[in-house]
Gaussian input, Z-matrix of N, CA and C with variables (Angstrom, degrees):
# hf/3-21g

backbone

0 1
 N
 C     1     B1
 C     2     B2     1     A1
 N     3     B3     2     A2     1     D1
 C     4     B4     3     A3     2     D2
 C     5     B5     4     A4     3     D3
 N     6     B6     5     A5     4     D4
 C     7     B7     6     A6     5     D5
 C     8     B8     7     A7     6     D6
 N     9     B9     8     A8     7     D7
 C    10    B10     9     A9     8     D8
 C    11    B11    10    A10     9     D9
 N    12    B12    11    A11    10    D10
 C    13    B13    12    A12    11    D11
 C    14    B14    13    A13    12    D12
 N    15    B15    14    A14    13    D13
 C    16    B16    15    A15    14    D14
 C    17    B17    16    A16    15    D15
 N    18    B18    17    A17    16    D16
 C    19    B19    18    A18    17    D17
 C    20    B20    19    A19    18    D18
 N    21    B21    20    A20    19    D19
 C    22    B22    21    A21    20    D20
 C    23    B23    22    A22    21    D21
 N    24    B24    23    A23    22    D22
 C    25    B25    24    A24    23    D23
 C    26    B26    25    A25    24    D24
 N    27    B27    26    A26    25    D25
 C    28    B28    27    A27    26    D26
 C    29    B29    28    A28    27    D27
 N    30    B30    29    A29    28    D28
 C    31    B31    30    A30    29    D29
 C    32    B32    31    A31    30    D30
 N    33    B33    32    A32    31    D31
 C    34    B34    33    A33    32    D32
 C    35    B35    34    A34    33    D33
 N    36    B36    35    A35    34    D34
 C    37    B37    36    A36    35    D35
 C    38    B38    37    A37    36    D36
 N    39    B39    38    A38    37    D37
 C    40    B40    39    A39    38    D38
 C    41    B41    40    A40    39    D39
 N    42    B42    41    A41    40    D40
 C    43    B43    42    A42    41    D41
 C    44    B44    43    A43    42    D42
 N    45    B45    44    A44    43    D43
 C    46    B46    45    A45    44    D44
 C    47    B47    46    A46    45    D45
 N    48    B48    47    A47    46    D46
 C    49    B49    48    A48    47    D47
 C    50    B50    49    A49    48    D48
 N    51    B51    50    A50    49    D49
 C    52    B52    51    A51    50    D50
 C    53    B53    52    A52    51    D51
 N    54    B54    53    A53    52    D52
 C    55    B55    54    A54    53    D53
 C    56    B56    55    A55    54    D54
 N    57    B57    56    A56    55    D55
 C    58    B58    57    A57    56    D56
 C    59    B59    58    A58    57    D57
 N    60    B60    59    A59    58    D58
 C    61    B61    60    A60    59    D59
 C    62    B62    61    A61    60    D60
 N    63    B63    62    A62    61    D61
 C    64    B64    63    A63    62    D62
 C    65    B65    64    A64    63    D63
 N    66    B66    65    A65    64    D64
 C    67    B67    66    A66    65    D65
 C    68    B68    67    A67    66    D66
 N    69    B69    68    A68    67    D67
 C    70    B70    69    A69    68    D68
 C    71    B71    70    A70    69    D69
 N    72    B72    71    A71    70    D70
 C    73    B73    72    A72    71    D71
 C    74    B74    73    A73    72    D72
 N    75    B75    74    A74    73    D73
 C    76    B76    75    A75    74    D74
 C    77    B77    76    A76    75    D75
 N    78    B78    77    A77    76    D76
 C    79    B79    78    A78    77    D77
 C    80    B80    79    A79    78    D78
 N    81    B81    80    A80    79    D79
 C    82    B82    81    A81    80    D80
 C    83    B83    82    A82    81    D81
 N    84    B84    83    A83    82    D82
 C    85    B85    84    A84    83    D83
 C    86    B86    85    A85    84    D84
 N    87    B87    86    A86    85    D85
 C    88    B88    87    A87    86    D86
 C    89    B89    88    A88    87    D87
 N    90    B90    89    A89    88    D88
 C    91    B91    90    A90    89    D89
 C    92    B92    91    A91    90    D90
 N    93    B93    92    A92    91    D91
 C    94    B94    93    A93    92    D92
 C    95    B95    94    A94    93    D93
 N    96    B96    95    A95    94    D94
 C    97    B97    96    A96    95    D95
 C    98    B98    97    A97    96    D96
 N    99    B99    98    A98    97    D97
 C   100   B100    99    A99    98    D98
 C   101   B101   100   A100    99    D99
 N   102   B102   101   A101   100   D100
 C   103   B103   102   A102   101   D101
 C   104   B104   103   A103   102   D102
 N   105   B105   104   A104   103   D103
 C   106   B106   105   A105   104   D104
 C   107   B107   106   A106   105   D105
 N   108   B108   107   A107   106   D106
 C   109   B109   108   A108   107   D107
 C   110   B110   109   A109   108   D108
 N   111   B111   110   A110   109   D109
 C   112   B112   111   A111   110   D110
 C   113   B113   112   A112   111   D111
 N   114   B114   113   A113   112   D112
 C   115   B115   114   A114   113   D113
 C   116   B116   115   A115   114   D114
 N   117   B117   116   A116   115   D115
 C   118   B118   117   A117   116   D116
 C   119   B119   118   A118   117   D117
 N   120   B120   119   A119   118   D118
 C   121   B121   120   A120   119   D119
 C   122   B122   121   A121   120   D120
 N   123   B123   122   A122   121   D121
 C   124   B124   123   A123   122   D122
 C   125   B125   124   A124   123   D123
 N   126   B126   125   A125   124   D124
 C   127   B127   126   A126   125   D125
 C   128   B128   127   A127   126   D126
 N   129   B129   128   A128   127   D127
 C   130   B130   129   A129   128   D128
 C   131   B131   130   A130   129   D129
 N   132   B132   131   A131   130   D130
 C   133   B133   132   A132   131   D131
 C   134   B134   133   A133   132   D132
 N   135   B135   134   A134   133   D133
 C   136   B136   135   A135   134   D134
 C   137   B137   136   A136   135   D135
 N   138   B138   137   A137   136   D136
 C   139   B139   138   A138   137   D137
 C   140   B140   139   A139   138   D138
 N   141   B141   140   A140   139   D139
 C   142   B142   141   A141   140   D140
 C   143   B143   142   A142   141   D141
 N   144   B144   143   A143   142   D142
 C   145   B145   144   A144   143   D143
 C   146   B146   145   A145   144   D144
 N   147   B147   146   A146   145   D145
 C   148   B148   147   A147   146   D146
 C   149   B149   148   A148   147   D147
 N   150   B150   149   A149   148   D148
 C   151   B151   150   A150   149   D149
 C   152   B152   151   A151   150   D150
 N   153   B153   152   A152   151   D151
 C   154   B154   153   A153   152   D152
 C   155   B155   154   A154   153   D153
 N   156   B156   155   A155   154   D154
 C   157   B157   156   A156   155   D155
 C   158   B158   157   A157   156   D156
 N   159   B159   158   A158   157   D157
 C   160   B160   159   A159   158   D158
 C   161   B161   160   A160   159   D159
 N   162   B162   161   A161   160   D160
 C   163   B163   162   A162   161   D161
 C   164   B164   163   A163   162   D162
 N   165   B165   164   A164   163   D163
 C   166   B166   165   A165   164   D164
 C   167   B167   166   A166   165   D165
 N   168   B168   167   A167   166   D166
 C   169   B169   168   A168   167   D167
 C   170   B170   169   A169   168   D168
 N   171   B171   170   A170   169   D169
 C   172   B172   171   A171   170   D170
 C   173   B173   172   A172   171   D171
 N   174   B174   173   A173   172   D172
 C   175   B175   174   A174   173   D173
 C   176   B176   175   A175   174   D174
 N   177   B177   176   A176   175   D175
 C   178   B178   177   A177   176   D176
 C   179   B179   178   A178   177   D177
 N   180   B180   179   A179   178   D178
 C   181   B181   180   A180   179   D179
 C   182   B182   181   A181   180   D180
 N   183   B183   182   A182   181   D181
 C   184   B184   183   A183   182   D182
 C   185   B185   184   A184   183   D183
 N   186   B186   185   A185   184   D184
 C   187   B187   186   A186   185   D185
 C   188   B188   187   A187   186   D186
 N   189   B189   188   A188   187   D187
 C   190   B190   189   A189   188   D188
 C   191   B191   190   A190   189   D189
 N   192   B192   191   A191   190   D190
 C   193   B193   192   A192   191   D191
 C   194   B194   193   A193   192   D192
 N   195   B195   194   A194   193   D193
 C   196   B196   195   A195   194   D194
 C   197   B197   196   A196   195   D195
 N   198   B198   197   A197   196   D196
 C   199   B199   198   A198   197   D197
 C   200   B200   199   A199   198   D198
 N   201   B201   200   A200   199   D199
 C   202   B202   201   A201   200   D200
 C   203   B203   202   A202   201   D201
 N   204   B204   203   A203   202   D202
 C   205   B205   204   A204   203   D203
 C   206   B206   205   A205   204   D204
 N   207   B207   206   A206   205   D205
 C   208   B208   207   A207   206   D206
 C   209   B209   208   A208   207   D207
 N   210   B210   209   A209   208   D208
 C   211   B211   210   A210   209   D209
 C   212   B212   211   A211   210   D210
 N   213   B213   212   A212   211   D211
 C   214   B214   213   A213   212   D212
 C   215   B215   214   A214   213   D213
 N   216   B216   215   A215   214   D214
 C   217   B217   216   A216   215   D215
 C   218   B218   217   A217   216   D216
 N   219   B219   218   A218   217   D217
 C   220   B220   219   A219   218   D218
 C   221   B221   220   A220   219   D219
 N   222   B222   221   A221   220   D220
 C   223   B223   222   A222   221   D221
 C   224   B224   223   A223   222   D222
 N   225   B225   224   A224   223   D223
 C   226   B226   225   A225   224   D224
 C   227   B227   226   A226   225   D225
 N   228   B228   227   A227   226   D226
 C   229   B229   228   A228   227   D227
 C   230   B230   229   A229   228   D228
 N   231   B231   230   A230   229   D229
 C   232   B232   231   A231   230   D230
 C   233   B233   232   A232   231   D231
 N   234   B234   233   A233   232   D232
 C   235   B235   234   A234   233   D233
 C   236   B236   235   A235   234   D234
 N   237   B237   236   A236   235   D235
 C   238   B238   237   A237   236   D236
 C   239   B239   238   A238   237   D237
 N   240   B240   239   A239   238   D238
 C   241   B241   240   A240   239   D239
 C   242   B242   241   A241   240   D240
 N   243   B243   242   A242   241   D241
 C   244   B244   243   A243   242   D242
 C   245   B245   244   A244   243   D243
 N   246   B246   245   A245   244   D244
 C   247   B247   246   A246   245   D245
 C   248   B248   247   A247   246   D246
 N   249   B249   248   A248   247   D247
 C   250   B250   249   A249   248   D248
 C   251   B251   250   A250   249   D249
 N   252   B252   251   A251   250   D250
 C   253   B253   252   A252   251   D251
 C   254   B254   253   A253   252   D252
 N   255   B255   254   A254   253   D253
 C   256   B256   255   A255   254   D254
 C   257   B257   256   A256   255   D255
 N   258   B258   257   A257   256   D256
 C   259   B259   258   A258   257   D257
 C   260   B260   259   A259   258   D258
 N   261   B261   260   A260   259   D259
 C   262   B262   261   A261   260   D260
 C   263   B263   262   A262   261   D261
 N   264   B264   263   A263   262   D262
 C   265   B265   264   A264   263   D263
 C   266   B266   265   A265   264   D264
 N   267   B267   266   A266   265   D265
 C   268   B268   267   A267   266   D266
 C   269   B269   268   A268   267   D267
 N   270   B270   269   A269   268   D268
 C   271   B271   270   A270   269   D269
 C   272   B272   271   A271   270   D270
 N   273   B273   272   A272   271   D271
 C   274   B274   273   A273   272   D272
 C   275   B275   274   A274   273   D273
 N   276   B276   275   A275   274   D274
 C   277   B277   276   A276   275   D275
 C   278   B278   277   A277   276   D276
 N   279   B279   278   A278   277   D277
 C   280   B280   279   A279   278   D278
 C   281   B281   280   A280   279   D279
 N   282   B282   281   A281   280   D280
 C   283   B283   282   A282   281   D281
 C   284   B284   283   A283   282   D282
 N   285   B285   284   A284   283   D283
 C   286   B286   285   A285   284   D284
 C   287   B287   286   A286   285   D285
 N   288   B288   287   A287   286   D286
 C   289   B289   288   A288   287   D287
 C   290   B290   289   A289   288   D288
 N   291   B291   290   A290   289   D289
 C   292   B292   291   A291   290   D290
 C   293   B293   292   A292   291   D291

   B1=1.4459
   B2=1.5275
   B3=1.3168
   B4=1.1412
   B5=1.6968
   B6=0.9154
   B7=1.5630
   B8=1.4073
   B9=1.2244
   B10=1.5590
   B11=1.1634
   B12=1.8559
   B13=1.5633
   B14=1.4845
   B15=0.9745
   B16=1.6671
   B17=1.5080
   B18=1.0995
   B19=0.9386
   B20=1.8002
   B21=1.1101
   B22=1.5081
   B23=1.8169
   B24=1.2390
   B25=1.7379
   B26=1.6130
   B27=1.3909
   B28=1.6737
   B29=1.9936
   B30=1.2644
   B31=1.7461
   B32=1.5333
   B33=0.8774
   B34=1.6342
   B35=1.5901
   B36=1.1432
   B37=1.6455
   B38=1.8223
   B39=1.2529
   B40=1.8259
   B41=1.6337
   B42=1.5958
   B43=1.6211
   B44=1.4647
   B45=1.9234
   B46=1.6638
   B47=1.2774
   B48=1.1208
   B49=1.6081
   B50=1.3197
   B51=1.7494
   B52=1.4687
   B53=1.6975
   B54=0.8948
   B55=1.6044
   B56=1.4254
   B57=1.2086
   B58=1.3316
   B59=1.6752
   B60=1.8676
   B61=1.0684
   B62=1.6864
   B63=1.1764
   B64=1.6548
   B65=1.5043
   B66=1.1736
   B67=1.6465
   B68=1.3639
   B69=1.3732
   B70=1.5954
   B71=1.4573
   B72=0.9140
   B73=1.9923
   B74=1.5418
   B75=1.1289
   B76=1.5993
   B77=1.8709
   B78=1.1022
   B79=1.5365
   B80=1.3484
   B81=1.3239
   B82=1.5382
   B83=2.1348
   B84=1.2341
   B85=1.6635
   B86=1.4895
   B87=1.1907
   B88=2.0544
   B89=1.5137
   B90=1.0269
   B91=1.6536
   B92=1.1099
   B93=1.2273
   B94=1.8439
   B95=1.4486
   B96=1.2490
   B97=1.5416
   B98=1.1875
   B99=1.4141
   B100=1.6911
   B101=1.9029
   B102=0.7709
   B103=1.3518
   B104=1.4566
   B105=1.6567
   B106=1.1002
   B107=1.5791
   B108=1.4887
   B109=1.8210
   B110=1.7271
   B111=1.3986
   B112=1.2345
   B113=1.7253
   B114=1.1387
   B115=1.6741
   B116=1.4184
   B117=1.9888
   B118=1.4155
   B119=1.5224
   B120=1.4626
   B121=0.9868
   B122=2.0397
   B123=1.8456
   B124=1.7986
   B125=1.5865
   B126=1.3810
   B127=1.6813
   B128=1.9527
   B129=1.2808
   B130=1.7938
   B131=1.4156
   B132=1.5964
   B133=1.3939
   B134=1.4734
   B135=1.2464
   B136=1.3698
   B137=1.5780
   B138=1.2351
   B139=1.1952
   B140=1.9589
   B141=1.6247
   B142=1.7840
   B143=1.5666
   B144=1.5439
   B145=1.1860
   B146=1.9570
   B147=1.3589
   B148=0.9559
   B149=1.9353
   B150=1.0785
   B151=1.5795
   B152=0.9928
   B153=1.3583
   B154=1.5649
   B155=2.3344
   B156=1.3354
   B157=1.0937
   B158=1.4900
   B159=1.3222
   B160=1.5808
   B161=1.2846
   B162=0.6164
   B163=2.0643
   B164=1.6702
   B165=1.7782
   B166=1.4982
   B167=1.6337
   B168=1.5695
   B169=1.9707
   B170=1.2591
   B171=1.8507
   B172=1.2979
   B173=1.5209
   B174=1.5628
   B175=1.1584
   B176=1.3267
   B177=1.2685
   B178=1.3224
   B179=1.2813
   B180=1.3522
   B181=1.0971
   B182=1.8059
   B183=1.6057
   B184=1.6210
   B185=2.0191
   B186=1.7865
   B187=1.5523
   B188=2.2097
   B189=1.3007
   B190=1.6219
   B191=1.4374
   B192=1.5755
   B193=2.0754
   B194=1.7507
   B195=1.3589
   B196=1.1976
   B197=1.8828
   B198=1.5631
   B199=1.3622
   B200=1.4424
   B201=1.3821
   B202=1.6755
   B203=2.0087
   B204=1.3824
   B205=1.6605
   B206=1.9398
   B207=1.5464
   B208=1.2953
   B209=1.4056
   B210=1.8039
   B211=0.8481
   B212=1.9211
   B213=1.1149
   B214=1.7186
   B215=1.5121
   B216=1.4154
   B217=1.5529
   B218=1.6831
   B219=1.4641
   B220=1.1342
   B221=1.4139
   B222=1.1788
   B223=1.9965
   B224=1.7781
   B225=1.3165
   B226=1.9797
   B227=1.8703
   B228=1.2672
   B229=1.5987
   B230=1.8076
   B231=1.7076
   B232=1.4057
   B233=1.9036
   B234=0.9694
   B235=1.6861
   B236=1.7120
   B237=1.4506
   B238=1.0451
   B239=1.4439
   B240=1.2539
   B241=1.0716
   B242=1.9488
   B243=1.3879
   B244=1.9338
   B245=1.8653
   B246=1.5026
   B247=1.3146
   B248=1.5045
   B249=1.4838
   B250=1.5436
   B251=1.7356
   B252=1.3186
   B253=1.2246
   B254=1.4502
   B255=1.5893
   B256=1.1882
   B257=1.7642
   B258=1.4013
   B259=1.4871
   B260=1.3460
   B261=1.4263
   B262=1.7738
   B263=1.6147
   B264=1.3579
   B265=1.2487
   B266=1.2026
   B267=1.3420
   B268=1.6399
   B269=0.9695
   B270=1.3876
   B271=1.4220
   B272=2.0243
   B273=1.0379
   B274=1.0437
   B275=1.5107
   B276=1.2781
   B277=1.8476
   B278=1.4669
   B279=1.4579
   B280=0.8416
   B281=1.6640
   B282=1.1232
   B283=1.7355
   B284=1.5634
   B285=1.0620
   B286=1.4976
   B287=1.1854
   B288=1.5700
   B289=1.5897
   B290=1.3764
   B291=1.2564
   B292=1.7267
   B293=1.4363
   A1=108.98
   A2=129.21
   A3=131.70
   A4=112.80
   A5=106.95
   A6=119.29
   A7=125.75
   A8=128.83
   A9=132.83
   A10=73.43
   A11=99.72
   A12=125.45
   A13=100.38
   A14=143.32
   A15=147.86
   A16=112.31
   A17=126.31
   A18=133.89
   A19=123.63
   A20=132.69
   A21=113.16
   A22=87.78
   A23=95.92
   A24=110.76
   A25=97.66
   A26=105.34
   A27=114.59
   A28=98.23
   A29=107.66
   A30=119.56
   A31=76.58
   A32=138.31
   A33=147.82
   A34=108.64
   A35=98.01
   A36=130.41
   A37=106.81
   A38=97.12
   A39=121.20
   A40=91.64
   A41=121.81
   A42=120.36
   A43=101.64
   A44=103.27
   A45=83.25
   A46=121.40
   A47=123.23
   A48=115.89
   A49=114.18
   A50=114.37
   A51=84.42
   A52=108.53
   A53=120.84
   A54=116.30
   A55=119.98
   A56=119.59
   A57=130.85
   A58=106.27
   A59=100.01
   A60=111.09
   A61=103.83
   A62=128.54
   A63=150.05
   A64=103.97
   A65=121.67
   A66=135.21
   A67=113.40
   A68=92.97
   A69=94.92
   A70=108.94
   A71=123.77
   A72=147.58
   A73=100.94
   A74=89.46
   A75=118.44
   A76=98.99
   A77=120.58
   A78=137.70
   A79=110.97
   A80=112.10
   A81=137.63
   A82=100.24
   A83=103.01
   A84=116.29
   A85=94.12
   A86=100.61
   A87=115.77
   A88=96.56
   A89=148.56
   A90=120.25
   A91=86.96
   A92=86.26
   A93=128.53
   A94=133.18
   A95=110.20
   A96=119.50
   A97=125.46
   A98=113.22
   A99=104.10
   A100=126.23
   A101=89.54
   A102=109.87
   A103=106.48
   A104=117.07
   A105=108.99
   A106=129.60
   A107=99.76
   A108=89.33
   A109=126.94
   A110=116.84
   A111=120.22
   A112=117.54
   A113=117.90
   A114=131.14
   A115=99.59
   A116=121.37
   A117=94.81
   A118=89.49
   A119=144.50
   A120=149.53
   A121=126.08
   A122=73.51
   A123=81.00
   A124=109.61
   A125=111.29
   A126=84.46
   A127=110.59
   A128=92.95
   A129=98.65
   A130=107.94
   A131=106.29
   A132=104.85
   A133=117.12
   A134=114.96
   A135=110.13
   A136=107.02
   A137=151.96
   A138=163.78
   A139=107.79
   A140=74.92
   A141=89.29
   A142=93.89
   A143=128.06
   A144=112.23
   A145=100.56
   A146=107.79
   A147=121.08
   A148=118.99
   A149=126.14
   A150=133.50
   A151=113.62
   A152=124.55
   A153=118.65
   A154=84.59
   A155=118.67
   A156=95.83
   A157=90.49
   A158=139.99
   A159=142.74
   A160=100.32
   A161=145.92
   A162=161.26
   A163=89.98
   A164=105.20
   A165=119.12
   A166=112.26
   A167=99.44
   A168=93.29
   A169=101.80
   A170=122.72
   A171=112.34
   A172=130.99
   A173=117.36
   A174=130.35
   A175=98.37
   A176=126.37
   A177=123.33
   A178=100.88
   A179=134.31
   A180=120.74
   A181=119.22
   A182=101.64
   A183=94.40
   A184=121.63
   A185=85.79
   A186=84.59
   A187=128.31
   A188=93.84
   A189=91.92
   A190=89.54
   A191=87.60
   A192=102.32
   A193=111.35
   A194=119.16
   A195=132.75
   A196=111.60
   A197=82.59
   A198=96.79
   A199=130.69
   A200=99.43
   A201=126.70
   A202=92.10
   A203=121.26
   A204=133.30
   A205=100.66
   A206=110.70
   A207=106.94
   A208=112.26
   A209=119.60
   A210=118.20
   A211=103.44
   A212=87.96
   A213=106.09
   A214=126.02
   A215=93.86
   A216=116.55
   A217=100.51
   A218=125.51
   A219=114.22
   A220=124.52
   A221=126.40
   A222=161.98
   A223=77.53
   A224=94.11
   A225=125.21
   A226=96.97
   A227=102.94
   A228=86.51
   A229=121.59
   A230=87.81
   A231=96.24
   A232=107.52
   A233=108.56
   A234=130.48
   A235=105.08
   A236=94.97
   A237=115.98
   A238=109.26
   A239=166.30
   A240=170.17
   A241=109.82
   A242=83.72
   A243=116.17
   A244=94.98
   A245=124.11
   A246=99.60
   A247=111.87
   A248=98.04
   A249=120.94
   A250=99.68
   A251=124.07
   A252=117.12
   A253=130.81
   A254=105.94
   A255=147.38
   A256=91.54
   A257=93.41
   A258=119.90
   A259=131.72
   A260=98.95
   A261=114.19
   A262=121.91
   A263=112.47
   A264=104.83
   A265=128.75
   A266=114.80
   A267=129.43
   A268=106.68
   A269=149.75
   A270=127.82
   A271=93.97
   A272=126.18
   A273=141.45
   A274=136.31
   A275=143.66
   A276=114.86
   A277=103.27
   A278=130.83
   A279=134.32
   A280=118.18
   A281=115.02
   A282=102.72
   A283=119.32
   A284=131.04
   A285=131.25
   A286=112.22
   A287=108.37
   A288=106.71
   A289=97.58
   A290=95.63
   A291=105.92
   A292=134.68
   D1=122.21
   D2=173.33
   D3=-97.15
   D4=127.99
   D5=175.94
   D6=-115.26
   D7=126.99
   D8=-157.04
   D9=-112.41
   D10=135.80
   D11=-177.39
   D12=-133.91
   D13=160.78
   D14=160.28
   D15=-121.61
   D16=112.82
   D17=165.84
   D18=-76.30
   D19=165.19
   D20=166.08
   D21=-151.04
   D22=123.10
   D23=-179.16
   D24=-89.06
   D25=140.84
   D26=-166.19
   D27=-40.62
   D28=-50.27
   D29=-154.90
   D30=-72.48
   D31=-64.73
   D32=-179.65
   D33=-1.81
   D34=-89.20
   D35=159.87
   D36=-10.94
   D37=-70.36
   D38=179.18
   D39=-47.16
   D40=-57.04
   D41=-168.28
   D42=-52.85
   D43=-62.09
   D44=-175.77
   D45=-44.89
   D46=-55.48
   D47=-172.20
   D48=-37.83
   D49=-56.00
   D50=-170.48
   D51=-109.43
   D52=16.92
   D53=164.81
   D54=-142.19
   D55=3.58
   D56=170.62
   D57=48.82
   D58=63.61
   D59=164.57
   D60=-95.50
   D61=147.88
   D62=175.15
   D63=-107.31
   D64=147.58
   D65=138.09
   D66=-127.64
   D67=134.18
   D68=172.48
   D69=-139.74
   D70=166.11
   D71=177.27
   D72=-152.23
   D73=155.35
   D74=-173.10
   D75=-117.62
   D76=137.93
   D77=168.12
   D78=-82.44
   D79=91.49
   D80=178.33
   D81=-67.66
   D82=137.04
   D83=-172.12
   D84=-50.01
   D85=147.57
   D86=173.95
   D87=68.61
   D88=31.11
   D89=176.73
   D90=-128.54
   D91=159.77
   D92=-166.54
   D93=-112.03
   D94=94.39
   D95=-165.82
   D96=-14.82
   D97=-31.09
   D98=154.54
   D99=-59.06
   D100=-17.22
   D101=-158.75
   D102=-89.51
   D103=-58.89
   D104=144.46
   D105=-39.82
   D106=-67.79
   D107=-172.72
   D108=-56.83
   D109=-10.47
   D110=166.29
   D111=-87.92
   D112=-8.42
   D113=176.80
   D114=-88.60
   D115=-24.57
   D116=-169.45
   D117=-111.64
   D118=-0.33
   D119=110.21
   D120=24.79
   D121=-88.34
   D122=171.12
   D123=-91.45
   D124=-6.90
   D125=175.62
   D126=-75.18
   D127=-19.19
   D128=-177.89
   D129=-62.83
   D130=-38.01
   D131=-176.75
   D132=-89.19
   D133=-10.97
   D134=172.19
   D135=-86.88
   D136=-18.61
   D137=29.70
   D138=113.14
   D139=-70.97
   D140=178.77
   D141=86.59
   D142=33.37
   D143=-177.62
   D144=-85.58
   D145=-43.32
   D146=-171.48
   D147=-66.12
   D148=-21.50
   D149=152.40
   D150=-61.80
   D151=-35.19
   D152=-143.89
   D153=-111.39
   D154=-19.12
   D155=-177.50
   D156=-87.40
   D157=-31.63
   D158=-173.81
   D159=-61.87
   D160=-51.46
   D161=173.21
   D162=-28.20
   D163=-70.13
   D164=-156.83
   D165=-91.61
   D166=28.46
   D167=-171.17
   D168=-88.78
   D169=-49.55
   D170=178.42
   D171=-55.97
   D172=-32.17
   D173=-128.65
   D174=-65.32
   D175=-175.80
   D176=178.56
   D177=-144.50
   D178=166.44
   D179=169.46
   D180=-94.27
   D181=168.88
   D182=-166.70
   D183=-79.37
   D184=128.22
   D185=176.85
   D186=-51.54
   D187=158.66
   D188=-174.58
   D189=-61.83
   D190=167.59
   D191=157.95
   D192=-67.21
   D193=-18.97
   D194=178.57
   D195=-52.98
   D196=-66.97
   D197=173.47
   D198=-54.20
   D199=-56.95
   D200=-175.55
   D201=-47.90
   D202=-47.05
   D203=-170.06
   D204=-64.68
   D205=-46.73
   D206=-167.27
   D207=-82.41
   D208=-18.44
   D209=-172.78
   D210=-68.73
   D211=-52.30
   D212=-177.08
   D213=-48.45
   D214=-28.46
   D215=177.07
   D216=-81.43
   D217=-39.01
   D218=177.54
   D219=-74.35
   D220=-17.94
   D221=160.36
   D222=-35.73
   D223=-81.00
   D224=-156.04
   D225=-46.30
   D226=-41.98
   D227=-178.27
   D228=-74.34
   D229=-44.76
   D230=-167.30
   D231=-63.89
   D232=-29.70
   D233=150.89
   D234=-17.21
   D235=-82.77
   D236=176.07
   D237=-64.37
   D238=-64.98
   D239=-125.62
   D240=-84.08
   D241=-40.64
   D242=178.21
   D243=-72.26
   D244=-47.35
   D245=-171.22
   D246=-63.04
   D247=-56.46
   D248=-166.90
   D249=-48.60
   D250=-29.79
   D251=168.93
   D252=-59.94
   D253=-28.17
   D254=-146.25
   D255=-82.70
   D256=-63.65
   D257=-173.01
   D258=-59.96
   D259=-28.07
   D260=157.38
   D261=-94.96
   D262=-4.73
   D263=-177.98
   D264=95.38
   D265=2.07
   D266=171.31
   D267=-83.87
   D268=10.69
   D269=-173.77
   D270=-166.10
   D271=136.71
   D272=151.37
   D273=-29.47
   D274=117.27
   D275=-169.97
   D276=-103.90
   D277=129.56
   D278=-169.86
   D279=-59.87
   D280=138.82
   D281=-170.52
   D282=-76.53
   D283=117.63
   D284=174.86
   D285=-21.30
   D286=147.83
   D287=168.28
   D288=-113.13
   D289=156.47
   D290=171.31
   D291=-90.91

């Protein structure tokens, strides 16, 4: 009797979500749940499921042009804010690196 089983390996799970990768094995007659779970094991790892969800754990998705402009604009002041500090003597200038 062959029985189609699905497994979902913890990192597995994470793939579907974001690329709707699957693994599957089928439960071949006489085998033994160990046996299975170490067959679907290395097929995950042969798979590339597990790089490719580690690759995509931090990522974030991409900021607007909105954002990317205000962020830059806030860079541009504090920029500025650091010389003018600079320039009266309230603040220290950091020493060049070489």
């Amino acid at each position: 009797m062959v029985q189609k089983v699905k497994y979902l390996h913890s990192l597995t799970f994470h793939a579907i979500l974001f690329c709707m990768i699957n693994v599957e094995i089928t439960r071949n007659a006489g085998e033994n749940s160990l046996s299975l779970i170490r067959r679907f094991s290395r097929k995950v790892q042969s798979s590339g499921v597990i790089p490719r969800v580690r690759s995509l754990r931090f990522n974030g998705r991409v900021q607007s042009r909105f954002k990317v402009k205000q962020r830059a604009l806030k860079l541009m002041n504090r920029r500025n804010e650091i010389t003018l500090l600079i320039k009266l003597g309230k603040a220290q200038a950091k020493p060049e690196r070489r």
